[in-house]
NUGU-341117 format. One record per residue (C-alpha): z, x, y. Coordinates in steps of 0.25 Angstrom, whole numbers, padded with zeros to 4 digits, always signed. Layout:
BEGIN
ZXY;...
This chain:
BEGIN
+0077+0011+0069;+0065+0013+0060;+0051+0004+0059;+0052-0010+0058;+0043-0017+0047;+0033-0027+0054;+0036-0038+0043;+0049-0033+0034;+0052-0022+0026;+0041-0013+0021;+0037-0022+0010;+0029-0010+0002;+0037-0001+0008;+0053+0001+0007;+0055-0015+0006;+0069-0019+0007;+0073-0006-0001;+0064-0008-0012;+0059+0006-0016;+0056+0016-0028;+0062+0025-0036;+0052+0030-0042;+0042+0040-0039;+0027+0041-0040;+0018+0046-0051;+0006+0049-0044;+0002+0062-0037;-0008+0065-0025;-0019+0077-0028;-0010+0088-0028;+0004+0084-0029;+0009+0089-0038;+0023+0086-0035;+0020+0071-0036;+0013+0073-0048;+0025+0080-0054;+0033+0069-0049;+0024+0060-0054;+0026+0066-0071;+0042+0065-0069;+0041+0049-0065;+0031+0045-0074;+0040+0050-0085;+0050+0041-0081;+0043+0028-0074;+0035+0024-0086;+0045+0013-0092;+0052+0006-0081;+0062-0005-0086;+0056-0020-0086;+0062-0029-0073;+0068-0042-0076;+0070-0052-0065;+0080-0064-0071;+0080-0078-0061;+0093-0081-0057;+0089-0092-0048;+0080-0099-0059;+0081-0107-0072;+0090-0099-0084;+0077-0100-0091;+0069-0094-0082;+0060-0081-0086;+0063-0069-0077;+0055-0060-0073;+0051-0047-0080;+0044-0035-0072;+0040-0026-0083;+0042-0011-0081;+0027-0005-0082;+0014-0012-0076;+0010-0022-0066;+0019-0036-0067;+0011-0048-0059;+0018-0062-0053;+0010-0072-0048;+0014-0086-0047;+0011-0096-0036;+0015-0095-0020;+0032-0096-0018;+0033-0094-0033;+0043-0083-0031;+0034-0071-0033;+0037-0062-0019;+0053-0067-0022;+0053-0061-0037;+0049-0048-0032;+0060-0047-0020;+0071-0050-0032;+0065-0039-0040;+0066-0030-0026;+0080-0036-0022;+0075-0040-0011;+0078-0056-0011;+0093-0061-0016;+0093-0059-0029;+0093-0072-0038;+0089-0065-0050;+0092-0053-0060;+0084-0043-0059;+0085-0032-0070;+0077-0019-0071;+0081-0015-0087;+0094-0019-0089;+0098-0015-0075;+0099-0026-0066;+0094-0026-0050;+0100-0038-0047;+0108-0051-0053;+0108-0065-0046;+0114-0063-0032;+0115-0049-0031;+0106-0035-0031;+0112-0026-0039;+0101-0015-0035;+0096-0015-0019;+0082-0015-0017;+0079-0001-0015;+0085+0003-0029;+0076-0005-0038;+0064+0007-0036;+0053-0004-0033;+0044-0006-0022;+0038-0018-0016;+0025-0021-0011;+0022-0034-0002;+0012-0043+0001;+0009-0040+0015;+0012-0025+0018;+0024-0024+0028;+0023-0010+0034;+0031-0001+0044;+0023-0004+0056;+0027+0010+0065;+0025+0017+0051;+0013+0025+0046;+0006+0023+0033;+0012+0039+0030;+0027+0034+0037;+0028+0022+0028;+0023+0030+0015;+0032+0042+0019;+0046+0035+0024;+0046+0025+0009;+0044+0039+0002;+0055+0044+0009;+0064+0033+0006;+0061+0034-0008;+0064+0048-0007;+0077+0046+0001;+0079+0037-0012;+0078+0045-0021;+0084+0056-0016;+0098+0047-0016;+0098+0041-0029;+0094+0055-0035;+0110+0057-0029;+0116+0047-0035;+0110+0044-0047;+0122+0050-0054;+0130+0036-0049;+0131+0022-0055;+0122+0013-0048;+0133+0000-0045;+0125-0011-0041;+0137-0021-0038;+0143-0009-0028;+0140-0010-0013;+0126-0003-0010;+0128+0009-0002;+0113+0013-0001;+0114+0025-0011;+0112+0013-0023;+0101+0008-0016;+0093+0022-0015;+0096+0023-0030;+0089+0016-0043;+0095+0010-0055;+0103+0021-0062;+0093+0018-0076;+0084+0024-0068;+0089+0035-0063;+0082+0048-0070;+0070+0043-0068;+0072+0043-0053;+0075+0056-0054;+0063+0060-0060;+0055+0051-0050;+0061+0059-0038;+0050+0056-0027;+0041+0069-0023;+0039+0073-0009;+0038+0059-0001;+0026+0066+0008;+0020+0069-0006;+0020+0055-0010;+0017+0050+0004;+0003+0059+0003;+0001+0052-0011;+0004+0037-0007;-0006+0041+0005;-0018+0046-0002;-0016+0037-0015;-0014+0023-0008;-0025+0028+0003;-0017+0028+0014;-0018+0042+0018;-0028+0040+0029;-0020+0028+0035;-0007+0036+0034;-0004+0037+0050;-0009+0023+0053;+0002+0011+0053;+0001-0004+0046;-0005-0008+0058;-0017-0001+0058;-0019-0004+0042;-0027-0014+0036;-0021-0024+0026;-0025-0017+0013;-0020-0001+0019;-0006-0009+0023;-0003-0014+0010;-0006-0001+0005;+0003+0005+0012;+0011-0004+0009;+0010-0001-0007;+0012+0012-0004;+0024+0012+0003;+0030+0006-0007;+0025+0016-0018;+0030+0026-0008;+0044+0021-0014;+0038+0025-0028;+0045+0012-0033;+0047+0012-0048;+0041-0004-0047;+0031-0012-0037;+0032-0025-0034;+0020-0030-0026;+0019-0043-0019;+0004-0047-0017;+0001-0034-0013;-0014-0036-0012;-0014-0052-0007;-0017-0045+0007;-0030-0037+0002;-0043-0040+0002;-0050-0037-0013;-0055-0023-0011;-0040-0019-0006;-0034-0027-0016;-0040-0019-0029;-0039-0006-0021;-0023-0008-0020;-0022-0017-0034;-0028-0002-0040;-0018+0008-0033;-0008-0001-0036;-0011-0001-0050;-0015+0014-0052;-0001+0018-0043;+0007+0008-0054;+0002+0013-0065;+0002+0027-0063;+0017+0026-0059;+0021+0016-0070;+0026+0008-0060;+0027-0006-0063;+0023-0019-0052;+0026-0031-0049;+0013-0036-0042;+0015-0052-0036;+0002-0058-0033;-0006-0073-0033;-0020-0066-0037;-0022-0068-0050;-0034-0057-0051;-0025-0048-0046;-0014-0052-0057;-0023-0049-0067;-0028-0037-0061;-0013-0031-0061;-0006-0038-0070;+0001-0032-0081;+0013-0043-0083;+0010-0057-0076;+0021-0065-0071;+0019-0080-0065;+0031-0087-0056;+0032-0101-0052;+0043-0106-0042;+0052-0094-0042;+0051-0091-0059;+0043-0082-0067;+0035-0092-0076;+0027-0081-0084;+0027-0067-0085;+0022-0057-0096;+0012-0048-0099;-0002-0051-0092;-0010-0054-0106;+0000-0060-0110;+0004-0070-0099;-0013-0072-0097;-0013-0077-0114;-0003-0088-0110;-0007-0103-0109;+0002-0107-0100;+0000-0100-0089;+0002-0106-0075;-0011-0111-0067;-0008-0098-0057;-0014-0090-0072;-0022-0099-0078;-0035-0092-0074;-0030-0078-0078;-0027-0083-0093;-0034-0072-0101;-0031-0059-0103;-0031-0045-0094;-0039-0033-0101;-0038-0020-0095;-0048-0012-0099;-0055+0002-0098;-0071+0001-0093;-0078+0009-0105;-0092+0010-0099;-0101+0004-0089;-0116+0000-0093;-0128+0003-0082;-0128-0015-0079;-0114-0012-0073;-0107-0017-0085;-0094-0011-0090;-0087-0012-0102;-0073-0011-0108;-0068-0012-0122;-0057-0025-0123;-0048-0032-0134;-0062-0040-0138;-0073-0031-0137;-0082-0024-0124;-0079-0032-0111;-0091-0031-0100;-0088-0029-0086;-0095-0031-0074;-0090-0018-0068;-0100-0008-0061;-0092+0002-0056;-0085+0002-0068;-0082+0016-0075;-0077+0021-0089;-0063+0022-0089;-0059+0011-0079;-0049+0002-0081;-0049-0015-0077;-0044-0026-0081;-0052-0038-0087;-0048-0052-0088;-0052-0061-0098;-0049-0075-0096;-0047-0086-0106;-0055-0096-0098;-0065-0086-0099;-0066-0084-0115;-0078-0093-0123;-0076-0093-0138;-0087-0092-0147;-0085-0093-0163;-0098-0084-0165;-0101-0071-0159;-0109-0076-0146;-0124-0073-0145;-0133-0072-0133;-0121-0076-0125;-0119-0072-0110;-0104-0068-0110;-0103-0052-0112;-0087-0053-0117;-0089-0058-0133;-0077-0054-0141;-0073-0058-0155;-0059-0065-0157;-0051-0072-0164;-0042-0086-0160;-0027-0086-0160;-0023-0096-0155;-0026-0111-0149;-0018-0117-0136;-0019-0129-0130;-0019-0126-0115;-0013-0137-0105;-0024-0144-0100;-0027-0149-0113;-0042-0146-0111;-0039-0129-0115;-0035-0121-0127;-0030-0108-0126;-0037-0100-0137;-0031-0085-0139;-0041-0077-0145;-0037-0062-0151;-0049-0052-0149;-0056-0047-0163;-0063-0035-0159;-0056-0022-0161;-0046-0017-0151;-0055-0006-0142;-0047+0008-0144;-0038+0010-0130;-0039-0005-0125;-0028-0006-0115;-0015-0010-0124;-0014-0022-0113;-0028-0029-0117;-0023-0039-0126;-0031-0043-0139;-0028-0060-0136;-0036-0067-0127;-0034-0080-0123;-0046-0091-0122;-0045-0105-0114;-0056-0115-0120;-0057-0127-0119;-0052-0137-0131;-0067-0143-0133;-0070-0128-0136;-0059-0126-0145;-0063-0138-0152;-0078-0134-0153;-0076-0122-0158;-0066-0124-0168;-0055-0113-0163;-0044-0110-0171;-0032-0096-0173;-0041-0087-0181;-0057-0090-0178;-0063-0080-0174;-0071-0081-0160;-0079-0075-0149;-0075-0074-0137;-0084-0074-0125;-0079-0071-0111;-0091-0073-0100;-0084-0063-0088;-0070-0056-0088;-0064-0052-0075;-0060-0037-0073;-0052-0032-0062;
């Protein structure tokens, strides 16, 4: 018998079945076979269907889930509120009580799987990293690369078959995908797994630990071995649930940034569950709130941070997320960057030309002026114009939605929107007599950048 883990399967490794089938885009220094590997995926990973999770337990009316194909999905929502549970339905690895639809082909209806775990090309990445405990960091990286291979090598023989979810399973369906996908499995055929091994080791920093076990790791190098595991799988989707809540703040952004950098060179969407609303914000590209076992909300990130309704759990992010590229850096330490309103100064020494961050401008953090604000102490001024006026809840707030005047910079990220919302008080509103159409100024005292 092989290893036993030391608290369930390999969460981050082969979990339950869940694996890839797809392969990586990224090549050490000097391999050149991965980087050929690498063009022939990219030209067919760059598009991948949206996935839908319809309720079957829940009200007729109820929302869904949507996972977008591309980018980086984020679902917070208070403890017990179903978040760890809608990833295992997406996996197949809880009884399925929901539809769940890639496309238009369907992974499971109410009652039933229709494709086992290990078809479905995705990998999962736990909370609290559960390792092979006789196994090497090199043994854990080498035997799921091998499984992918094995994987692979199976479906490549019977990709010529009709794939029949209802028939009994007979472990060749598992090995293969969906038959949709099925070219570009061939064109993602996985390189040498001791080439992959090599580049999973030096590019997650792991090369130097290779022949030691979880025992002798710390927290932060198991749950990186743990995320590289699963990578291992080359999954064509990453689910991640709270991957950094064992991390302290150093380890957290190290691992935020490879995970982001290793997504988006491979167009891999993620599904990223946290309760850190910085970290939402840092990651986020669609948001998605849930509340006793529903989806409540879910959208793009600007546009779900505009809304007035949103739950307590968001209020404080309210706003608007601006990525932006660092234009220069002054000698006081100050950098700047070019956004929808005009310059925005940032407190970022080490900051260089060319970097990219996000910045977040909340509504409760936007002053309005009627005149353009002399011998004032806040740095952000930008011109604007109203949109609209809402009531907020409390009776106390009005919403105002602004829509920036200035010109849009050349090459501003297309995901900086041109709205940004405001929350004043309704003395303030009153005072200053806003309405749709005045024009303003707006005055923002500190944005956060991460």
């Amino acid at each position: 018998m092989g290893p036993r883990p030391s608290t369930g399967p390999a969460a981050g490794g082969p979990v339950a079945g869940v694996a890839a089938d797809h392969a990586a885009a990224s090549a050490p220094a000097g391999g050149r076979r991965l980087a050929r590997h690498s063009q022939a995926r990219r030209r067919h990973a760059m598009s991948l269907p949206d996935l839908h999770l319809l309720a079957g337990d829940g009200p007729p009316d109820a929302p869904g889930f949507t996972w977008p194909g591309q980018g980086v999905t984020v679902v917070m929502g208070p403890s017990g509120a179903g978040k760890s549970r809608l990833l295992r339905q997406i996996a197949g690895l809880a009884p399925s009580a929901a539809t769940v639809k890639v496309g238009t082909q369907a992974w499971a209806v109410p009652g039933q799987h229709l494709y086992p775990p290990g078809a479905r090309g995705l990998g999962l990445v736990m909370q609290q990293a559960r390792l092979w405990p006789a196994l090497t960091v090199r043994e854990h990286l080498r035997l799921a690369a091998s499984a992918r291979q094995a994987r692979q090598e199976a479906a490549q023989q019977t990709d010529q078959e009709t794939f029949q979810p209802n028939a009994p399973l007979t472990g060749r369906e598992t090995a293969s995908a969906a038959p949709a996908e099925a070219s570009a499995r061939h064109a993602s055929l996985p390189p040498d797994p001791d080439a992959w091994v090599a580049f999973l080791l030096t590019s997650w920093r792991l090369a130097e630990l290779a022949h030691r076990r979880p025992g002798e790791l710390s927290g932060g190098e198991r749950q990186r071995l743990a995320v590289a595991t699963a990578l291992a799988h080359q999954p064509r989707r990453l689910m991640l649930d709270e991957p950094l809540s064992a991390l302290d703040g150093p380890q957290r952004r190290q691992l935020t940034a490879w995970l982001l950098a290793h997504a988006r060179q491979r167009h891999m969407p993620m599904l990223w569950v946290t309760h850190q609303l910085d970290e939402a914000l840092q990651v986020a590209d669609h948001l998605a709130w849930m509340q006793a076992g529903q989806v409540t909300l879910q959208g793009p990130l600007n546009q779900v941070l505009s809304r007035e309704d949103l739950p307590e759990g968001l209020r404080e992010a309210a706003g608007a997320v601006w990525p932006l590229t660092i234009q220069a850096r002054e000698d006081d330490g100050w950098a700047w960057a070019d956004g929808p309103g005009g310059r925005v100064w940032l407190p970022v020494p080490d900051a260089q030309p060319g970097q990219r961050l996000r910045v977040h401008v909340a509504a409760r953090d936007v002053a309005l002026s009627l005149s353009a604000p002399q011998g004032m102490s806040p740095l952000q001024q930008w011109p604007a114009v109203v949109e609209r006026l809402q009531d907020d809840a409390d009776g106390l707030s009005v919403w105002v939605h602004l829509r920036w005047q200035a010109p849009r910079p050349q090459g501003l990220d297309d995901a900086v929107p041109q709205a940004q919302p405001a929350l004043l008080s309704t003395r303030s509103v009153r005072q200053l007599g806003l309405r749709p159409g005045l024009p303003v100024w707006a005055l923002v005292k500190a944005v956060a950048h991460r």
